[in-house]
C-alpha positions as a Markdown table, in Angstrom:
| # | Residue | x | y | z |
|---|---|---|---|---|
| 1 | Unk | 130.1 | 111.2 | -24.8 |
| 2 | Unk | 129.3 | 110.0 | -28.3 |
| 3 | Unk | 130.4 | 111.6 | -31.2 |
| 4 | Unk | 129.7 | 112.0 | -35.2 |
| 5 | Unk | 132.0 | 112.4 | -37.8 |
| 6 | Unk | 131.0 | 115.9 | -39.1 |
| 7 | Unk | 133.6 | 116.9 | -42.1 |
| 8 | Unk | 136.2 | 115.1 | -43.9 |
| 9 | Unk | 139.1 | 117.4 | -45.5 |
| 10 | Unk | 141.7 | 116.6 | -47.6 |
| 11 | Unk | 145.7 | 118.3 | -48.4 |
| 12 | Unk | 148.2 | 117.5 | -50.6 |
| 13 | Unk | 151.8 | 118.7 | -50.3 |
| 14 | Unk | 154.1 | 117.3 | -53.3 |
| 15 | Unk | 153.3 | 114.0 | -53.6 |
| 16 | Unk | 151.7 | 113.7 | -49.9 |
| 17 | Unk | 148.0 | 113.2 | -49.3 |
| 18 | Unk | 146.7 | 114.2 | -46.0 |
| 19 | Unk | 143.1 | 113.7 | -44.2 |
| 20 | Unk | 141.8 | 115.9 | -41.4 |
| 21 | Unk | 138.7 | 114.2 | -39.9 |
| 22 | Unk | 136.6 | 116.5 | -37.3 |
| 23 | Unk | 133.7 | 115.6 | -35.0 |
| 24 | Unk | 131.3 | 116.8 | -34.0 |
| 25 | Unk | 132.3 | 117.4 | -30.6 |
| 26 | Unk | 135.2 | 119.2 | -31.6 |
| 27 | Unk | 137.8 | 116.5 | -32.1 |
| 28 | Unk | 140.2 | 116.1 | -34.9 |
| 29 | Unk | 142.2 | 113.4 | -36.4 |
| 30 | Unk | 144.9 | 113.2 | -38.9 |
| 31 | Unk | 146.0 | 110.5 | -41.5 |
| 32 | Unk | 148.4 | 110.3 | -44.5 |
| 33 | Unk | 148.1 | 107.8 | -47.7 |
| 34 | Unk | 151.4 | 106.8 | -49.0 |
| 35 | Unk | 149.8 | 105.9 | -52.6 |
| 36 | Unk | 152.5 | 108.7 | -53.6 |
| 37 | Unk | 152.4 | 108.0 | -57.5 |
| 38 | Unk | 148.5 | 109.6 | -57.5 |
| 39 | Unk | 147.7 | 111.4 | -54.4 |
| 40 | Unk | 144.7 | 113.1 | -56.7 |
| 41 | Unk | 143.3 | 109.9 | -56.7 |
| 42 | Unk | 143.8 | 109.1 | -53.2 |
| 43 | Unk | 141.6 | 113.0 | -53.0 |
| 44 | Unk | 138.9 | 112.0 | -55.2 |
| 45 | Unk | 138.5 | 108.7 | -53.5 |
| 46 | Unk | 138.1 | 110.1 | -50.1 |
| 47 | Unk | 135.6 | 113.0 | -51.2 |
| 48 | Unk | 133.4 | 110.4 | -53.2 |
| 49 | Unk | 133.3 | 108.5 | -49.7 |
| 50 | Unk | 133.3 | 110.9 | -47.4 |
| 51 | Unk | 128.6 | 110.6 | -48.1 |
| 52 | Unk | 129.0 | 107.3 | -46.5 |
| 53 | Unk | 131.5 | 108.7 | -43.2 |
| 54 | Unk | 129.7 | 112.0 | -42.6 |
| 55 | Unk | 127.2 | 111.3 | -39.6 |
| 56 | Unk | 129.1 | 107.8 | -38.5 |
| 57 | Unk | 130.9 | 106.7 | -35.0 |
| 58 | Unk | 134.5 | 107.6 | -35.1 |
| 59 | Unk | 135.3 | 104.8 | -33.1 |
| 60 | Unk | 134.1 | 102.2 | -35.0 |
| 61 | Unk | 136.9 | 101.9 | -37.3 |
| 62 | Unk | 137.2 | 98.2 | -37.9 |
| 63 | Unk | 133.4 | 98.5 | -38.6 |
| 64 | Unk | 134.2 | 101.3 | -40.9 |
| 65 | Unk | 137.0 | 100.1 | -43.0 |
| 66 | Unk | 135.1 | 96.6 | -43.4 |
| 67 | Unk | 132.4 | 98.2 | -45.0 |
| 68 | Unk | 134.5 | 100.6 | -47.2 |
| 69 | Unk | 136.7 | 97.6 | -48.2 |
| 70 | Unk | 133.7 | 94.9 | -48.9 |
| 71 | Unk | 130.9 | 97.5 | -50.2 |
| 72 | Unk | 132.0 | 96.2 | -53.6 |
| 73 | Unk | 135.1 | 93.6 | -53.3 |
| 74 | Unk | 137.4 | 95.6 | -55.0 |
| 75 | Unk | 140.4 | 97.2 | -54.1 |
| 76 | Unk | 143.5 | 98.8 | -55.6 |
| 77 | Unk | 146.1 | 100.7 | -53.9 |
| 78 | Unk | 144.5 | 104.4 | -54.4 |
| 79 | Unk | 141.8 | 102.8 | -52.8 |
| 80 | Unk | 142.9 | 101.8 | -49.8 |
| 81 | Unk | 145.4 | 104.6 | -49.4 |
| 82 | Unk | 142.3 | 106.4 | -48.7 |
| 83 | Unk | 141.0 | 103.5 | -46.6 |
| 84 | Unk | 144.3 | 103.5 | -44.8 |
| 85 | Unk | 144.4 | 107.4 | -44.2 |
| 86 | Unk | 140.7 | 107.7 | -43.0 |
| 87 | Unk | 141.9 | 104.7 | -40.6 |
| 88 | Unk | 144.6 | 106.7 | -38.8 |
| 89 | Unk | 143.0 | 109.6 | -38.5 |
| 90 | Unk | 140.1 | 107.5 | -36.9 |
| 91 | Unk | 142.8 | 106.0 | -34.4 |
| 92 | Unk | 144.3 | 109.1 | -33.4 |
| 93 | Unk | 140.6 | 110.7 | -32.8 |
| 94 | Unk | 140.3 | 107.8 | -30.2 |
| 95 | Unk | 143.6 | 107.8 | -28.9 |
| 96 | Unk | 142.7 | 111.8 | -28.3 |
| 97 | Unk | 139.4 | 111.3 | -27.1 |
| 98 | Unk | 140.0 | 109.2 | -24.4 |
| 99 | Unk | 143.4 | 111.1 | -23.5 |
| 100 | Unk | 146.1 | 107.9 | -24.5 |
| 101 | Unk | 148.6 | 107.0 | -27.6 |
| 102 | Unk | 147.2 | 104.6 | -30.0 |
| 103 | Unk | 149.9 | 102.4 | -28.6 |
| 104 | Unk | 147.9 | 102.6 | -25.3 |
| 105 | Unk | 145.0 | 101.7 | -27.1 |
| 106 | Unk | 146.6 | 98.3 | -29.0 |
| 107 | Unk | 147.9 | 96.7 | -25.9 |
| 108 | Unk | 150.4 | 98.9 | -24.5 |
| 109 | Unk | 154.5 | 99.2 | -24.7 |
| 110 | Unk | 156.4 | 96.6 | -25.1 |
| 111 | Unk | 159.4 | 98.5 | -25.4 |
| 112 | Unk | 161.2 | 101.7 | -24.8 |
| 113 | Unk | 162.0 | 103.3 | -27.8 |
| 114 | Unk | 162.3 | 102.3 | -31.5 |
| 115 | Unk | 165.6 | 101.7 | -33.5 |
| 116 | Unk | 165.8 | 103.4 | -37.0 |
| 117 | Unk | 167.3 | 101.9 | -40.1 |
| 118 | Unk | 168.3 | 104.8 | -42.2 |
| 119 | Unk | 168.2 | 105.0 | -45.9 |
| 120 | Unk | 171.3 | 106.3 | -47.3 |
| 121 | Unk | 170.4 | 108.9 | -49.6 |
| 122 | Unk | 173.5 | 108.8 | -52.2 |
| 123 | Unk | 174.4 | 108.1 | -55.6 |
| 124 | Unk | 178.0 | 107.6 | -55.6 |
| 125 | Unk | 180.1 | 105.1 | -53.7 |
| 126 | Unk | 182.0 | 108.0 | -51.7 |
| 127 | Unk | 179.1 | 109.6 | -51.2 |
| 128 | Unk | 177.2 | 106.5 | -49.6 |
| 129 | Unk | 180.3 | 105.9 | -47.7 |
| 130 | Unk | 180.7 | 109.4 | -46.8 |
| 131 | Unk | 176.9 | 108.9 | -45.6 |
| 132 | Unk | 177.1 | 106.1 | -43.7 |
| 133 | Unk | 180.2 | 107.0 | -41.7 |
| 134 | Unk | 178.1 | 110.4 | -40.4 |
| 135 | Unk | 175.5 | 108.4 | -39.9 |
| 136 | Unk | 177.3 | 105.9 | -37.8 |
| 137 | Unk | 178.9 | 108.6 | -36.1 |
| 138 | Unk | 175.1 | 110.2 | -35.2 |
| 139 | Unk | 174.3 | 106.7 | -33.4 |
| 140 | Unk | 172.8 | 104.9 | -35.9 |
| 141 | Unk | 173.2 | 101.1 | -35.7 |
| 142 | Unk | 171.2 | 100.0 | -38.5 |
| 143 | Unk | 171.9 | 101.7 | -42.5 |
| 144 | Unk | 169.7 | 100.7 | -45.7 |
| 145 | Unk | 172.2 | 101.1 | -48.9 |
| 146 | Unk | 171.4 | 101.5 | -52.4 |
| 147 | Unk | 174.6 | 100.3 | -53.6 |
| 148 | Unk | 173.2 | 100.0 | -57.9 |
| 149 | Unk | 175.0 | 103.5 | -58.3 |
| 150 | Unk | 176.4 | 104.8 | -61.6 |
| 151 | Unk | 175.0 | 103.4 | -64.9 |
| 152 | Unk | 174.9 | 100.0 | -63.4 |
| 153 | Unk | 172.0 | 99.3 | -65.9 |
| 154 | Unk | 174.1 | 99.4 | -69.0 |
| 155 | Unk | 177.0 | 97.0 | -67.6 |
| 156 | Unk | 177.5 | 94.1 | -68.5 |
| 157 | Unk | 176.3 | 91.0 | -65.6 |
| 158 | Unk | 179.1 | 90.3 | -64.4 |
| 159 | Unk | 180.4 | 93.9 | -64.2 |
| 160 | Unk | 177.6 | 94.9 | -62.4 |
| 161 | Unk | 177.4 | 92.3 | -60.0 |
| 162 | Unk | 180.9 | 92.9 | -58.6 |
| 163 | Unk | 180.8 | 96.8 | -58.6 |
| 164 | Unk | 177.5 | 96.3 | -56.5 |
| 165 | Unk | 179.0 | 93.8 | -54.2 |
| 166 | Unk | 181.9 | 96.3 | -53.8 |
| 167 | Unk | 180.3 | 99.0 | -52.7 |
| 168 | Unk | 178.9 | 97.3 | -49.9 |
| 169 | Unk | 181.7 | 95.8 | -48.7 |
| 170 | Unk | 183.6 | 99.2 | -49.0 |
| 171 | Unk | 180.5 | 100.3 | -46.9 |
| 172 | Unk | 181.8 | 97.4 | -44.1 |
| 173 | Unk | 185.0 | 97.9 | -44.6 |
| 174 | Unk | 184.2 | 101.4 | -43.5 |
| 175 | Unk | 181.8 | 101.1 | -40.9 |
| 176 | Unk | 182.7 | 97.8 | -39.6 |
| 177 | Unk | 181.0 | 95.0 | -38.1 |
| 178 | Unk | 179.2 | 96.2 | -35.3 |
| 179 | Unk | 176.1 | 98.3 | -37.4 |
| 180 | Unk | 173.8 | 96.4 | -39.4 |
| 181 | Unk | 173.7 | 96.8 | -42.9 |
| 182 | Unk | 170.6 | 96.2 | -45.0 |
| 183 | Unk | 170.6 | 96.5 | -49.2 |
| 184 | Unk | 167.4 | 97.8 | -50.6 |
| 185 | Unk | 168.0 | 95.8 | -54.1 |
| 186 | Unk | 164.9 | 97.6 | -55.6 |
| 187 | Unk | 163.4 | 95.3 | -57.7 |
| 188 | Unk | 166.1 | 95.6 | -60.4 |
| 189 | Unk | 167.3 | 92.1 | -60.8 |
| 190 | Unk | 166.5 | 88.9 | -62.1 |
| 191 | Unk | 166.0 | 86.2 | -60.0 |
| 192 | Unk | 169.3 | 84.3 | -61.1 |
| 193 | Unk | 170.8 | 87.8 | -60.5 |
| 194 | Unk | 169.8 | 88.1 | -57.4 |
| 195 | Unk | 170.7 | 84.6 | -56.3 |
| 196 | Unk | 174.0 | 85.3 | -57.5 |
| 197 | Unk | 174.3 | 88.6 | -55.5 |
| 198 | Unk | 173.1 | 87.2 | -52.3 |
| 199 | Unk | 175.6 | 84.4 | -52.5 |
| 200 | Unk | 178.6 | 87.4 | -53.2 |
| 201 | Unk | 177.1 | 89.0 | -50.4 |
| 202 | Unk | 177.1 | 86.4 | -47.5 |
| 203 | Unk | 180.3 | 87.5 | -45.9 |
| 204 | Unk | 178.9 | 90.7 | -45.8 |
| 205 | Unk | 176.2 | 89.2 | -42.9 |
| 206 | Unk | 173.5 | 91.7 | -44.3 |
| 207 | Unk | 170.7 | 92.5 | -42.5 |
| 208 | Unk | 168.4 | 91.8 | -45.2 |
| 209 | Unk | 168.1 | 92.1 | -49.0 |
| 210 | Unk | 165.0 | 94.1 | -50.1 |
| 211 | Unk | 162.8 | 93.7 | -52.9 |
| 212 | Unk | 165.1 | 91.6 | -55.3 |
| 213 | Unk | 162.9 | 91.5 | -58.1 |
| 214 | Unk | 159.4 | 93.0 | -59.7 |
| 215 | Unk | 156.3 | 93.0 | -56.7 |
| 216 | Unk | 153.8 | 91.8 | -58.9 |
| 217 | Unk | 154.0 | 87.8 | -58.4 |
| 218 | Unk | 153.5 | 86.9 | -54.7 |
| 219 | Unk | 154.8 | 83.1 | -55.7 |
| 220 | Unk | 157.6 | 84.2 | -57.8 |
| 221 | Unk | 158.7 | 86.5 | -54.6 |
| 222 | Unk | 158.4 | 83.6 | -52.2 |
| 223 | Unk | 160.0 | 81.0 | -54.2 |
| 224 | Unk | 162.8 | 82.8 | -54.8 |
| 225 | Unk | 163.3 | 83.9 | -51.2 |
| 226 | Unk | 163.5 | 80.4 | -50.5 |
| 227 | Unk | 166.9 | 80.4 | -52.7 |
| 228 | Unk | 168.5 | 83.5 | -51.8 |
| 229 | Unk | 171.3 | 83.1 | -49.3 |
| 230 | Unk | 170.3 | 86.3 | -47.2 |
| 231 | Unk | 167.3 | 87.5 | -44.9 |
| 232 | Unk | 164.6 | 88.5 | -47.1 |
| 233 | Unk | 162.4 | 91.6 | -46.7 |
| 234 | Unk | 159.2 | 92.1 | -49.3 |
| 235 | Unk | 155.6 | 92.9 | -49.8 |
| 236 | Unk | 155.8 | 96.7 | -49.5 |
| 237 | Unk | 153.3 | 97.4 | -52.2 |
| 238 | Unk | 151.0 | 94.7 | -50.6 |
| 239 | Unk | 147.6 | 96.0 | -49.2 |
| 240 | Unk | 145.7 | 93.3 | -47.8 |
| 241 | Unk | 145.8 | 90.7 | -44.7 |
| 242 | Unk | 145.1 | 88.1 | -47.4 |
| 243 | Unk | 148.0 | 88.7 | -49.6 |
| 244 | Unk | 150.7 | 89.1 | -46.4 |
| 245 | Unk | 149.4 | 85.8 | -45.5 |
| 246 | Unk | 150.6 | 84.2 | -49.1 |
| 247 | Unk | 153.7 | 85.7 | -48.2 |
| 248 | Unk | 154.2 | 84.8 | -45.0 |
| 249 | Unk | 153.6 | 80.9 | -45.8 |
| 250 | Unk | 156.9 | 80.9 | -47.2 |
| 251 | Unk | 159.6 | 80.4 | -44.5 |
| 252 | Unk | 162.2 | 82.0 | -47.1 |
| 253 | Unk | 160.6 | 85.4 | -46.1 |
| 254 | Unk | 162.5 | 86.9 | -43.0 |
| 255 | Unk | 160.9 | 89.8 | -43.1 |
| 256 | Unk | 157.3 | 91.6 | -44.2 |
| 257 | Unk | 157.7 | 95.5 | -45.1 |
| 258 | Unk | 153.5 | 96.4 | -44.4 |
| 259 | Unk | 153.0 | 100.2 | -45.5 |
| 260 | Unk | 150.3 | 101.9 | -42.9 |
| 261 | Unk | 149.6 | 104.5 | -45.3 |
| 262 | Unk | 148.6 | 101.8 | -48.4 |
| 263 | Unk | 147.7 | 98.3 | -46.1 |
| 264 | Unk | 145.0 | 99.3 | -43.8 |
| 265 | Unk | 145.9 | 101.7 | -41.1 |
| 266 | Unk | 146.2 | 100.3 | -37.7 |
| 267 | Unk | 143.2 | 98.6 | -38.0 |
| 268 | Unk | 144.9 | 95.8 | -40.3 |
| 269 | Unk | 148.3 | 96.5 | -39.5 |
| 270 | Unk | 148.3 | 94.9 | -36.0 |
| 271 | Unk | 147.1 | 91.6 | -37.7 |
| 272 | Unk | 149.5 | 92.0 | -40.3 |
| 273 | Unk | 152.0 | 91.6 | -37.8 |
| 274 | Unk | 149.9 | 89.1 | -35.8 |
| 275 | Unk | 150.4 | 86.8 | -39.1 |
| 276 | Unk | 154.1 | 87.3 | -39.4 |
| 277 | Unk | 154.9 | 86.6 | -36.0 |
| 278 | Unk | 153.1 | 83.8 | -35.8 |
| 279 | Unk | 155.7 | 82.5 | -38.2 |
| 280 | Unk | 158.3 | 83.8 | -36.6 |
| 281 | Unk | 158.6 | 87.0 | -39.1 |
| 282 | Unk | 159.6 | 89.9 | -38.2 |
| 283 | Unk | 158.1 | 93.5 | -39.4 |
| 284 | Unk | 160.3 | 96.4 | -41.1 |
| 285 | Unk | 157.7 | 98.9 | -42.0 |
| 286 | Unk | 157.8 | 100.7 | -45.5 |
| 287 | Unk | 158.8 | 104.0 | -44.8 |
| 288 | Unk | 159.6 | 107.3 | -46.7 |
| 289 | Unk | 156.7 | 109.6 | -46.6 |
| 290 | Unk | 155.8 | 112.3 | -44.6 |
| 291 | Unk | 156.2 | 112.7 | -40.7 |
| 292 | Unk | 152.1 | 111.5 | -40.1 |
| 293 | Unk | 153.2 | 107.7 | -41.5 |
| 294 | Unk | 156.3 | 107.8 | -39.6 |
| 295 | Unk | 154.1 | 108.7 | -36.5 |
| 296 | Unk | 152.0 | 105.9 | -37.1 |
| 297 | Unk | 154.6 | 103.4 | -37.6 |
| 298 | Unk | 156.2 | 104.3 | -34.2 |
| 299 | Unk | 153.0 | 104.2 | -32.5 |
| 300 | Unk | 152.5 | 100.2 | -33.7 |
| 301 | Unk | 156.5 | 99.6 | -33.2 |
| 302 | Unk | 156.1 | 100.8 | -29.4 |
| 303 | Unk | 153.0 | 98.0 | -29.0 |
| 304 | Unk | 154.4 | 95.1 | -31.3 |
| 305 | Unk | 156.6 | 92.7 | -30.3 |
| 306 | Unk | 157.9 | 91.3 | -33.8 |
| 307 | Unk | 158.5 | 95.1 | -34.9 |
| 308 | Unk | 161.8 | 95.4 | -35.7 |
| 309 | Unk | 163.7 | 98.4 | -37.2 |
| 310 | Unk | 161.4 | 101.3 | -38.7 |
| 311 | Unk | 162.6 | 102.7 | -41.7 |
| 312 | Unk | 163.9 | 106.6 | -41.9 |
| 313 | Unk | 164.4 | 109.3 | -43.7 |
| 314 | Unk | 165.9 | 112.1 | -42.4 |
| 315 | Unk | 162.9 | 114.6 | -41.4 |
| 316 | Unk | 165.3 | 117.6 | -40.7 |
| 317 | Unk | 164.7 | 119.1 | -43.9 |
| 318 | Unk | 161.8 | 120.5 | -46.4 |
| 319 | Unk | 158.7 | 119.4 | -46.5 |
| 320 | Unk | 159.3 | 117.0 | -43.5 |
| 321 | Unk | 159.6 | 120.4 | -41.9 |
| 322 | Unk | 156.6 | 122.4 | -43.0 |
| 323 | Unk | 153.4 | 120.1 | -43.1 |
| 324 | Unk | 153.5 | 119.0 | -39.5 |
| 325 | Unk | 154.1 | 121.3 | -36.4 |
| 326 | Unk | 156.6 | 119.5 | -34.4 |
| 327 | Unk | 158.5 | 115.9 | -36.3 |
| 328 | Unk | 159.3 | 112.7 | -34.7 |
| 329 | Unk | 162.3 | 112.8 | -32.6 |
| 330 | Unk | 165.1 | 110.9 | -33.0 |
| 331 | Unk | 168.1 | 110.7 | -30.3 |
| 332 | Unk | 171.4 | 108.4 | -31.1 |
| 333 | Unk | 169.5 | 106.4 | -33.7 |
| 334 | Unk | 166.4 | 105.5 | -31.7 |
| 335 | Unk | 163.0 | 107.5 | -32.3 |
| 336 | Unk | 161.2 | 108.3 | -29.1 |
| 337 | Unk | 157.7 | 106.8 | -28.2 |
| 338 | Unk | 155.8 | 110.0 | -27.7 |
| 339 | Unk | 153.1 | 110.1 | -24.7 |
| 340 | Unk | 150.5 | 112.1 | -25.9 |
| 341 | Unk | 147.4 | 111.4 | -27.0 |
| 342 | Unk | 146.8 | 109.7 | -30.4 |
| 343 | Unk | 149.6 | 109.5 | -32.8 |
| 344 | Unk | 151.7 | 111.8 | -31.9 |
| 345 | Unk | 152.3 | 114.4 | -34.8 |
| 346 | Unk | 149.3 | 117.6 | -35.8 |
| 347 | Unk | 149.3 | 119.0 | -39.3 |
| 348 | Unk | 150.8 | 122.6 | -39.7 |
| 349 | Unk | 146.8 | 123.5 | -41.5 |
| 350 | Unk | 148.6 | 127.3 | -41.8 |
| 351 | Unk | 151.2 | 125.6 | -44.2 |
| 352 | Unk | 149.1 | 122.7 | -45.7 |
| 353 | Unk | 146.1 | 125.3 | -46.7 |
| 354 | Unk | 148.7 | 126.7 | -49.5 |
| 355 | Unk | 150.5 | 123.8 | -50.2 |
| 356 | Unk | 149.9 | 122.5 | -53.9 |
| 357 | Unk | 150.2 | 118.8 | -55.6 |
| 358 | Unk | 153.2 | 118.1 | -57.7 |
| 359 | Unk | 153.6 | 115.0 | -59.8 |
| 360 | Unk | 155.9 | 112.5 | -58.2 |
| 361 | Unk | 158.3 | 112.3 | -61.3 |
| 362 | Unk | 162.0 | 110.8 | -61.0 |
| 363 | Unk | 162.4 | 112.0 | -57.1 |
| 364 | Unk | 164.1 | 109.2 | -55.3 |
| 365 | Unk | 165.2 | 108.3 | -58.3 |
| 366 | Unk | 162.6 | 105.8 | -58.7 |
| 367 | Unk | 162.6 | 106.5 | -62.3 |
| 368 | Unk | 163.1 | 102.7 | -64.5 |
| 369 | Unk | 166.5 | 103.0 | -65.9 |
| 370 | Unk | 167.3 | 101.8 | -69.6 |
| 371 | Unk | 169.7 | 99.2 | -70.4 |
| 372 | Unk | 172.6 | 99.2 | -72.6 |
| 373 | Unk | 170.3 | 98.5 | -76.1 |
| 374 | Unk | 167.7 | 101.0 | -74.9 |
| 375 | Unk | 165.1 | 98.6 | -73.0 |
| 376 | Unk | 163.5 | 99.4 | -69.7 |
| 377 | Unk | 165.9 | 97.8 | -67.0 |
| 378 | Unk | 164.1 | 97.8 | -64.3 |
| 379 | Unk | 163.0 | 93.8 | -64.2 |
């Protein structure tokens, strides 16, 4: 039976922005942006579209985000966090509607489960080592490290370069050779620096080295992927098909890190992907929001071939906890491929209808450090 979107409502926990789209036959979906710096923004976005949605197909959503995205040719990344959000929600109202997973929906399995690649959540060398052997220990075969620890940012080069080295290879040393270890570089080098670290780092046989330097130049990022002497993952903060295609001309990039909650929901997603395997790319998701984006993320993992670790955060914990009413489970290092209908996850509403913004500030420590005369370090 046909059906109407009816009301479009919006939640913010933290820095989390949430969408609840009903129908009117009774349906809901959910969605989360993962613009995290703004998530007002993300609100206000979605309320000032919302005119346009009210009344529409819910199933249409290519049709929809097309005409969101091209009413005016422009886009930044509030708006197509909201674009994103309203896209999942939109998915899992389908996926619900007809009684299937999104997965179902996108081509079916093709595989059995989906192996995580935890982020180490540490700021100390014993402490990332402490990590990393628990997590190892847990089944984890895959561990993201933010080895820049200390006050890395006010050493001198080549001080800083060799403590970094050393705590990964402390981190091998420790867990040996049979878990893959990934370095999430976080765009605070140079690119002679991070040249340089790659090349102290190739005995270490990483997994990948993440974001070595600043997002903002898409040819700066692929030439110097072309020179670093390890796999290659970039292009988190990326938000359109057009822009993953610039970076996946480069055969330097290993690996594309497409954000569900910021680069188009499912609906763009799958030809993300589409694009990077078609150069033999894989896809390592951008992960460290709330439950919903996780949710979605295993839904396209279970259905795309070139998919290859998803990102995690521990979801064991509060908020993970409070703003949906069951979170994604994880077993031995592998997060289960639910089978019911849409994505997955449902919004604890009795939590969510009290829950209140707060601004993003240093959490993560994502904060840009100062260097040793005072300067903004991060490059």
């Amino acid at each position: 039976m046909p059906q109407k979107i009816e009301s479009i409502r919006t939640y913010v926990e933290g820095h989390w922005l949430f969408v609840l789209i009903s129908t009117d036959a009774g349906q809901t979906g959910i969605g989360e942006s993962s613009y995290f710096i703004n998530p007002l923004a993300v609100r206000h976005i979605i309320e000032d579209m919302s005119g346009s949605l009210i009344g529409q197909d819910p199933f249409r959503a290519e049709h929809l985000f097309q005409k969101a995205l091209k009413h005016h040719c422009v886009r930044d990344m509030a708006q197509m966090g909201a674009l994103s959000a309203i896209d999942q929600a939109l998915w899992d109202i389908k996926g619900k509607s007809l009684g299937v997973p999104v997965w179902e929906l996108l081509g079916g399995r093709v595989r059995d489960k989906v192996r995580a690649i935890l982020l180490i959540e540490a700021s100390t060398e014993a402490e990332i080592i402490e990590k990393s052997l628990a997590a190892v220990a847990e089944g984890f075969t895959a561990l993201k490290l933010k080895p820049f620890v200390g006050d890395w940012a006010k050493q001198s080069r080549p001080q800083m370069l060799r403590k970094t080295v050393a705590v990964v290879a402390a981190v091998r040393d420790a867990v040996g050779w049979d878990v893959d270890l990934a370095v999430e570089v976080h765009r605070n080098l140079q690119p002679d620096d991070a040249i340089e670290i790659s090349r102290l780092l190739r005995d270490q046989c990483l997994y990948f080295l993440e974001d070595p330097i600043l997002p903002f130049s898409v040819d700066s990022n692929r030439r110097l992927a072309e020179e670093i002497q390890a796999p290659v993952a970039v292009a988190e903060r990326n938000l359109t098909i057009w822009e993953f295609r610039e970076y996946s001309d480069s055969h330097g990039v290993a690996i594309l890190r497409p954000d569900i909650g910021v680069a188009g929901g499912f609906s763009q997603m799958k030809k993300i992907a589409a694009i990077a395997e078609s150069r033999h790319q894989r896809i390592v998701p951008h992960n460290f929001t709330s439950p919903v984006v996780t949710a979605c993320h295993i839904q396209m993992a279970a259905c795309t071939l070139n998919w290859d670790v998803q990102g995690y955060v521990r979801e064991t914990r509060k908020p993970w906890l409070d703003v949906v009413k069951q979170i994604n489970q994880i077993e031995k290092g592998f997060l289960k491929i639910p089978e019911t209908p849409g994505i997955g996850v449902s919004l604890n509403l009795e939590f969510l209808e009290t829950a209140s913004y707060r601004p993003f500030g240093n959490a993560f420590a994502h904060a840009a450090p100062t260097a040793m005369d005072g300067a903004i370090k991060h490059q």
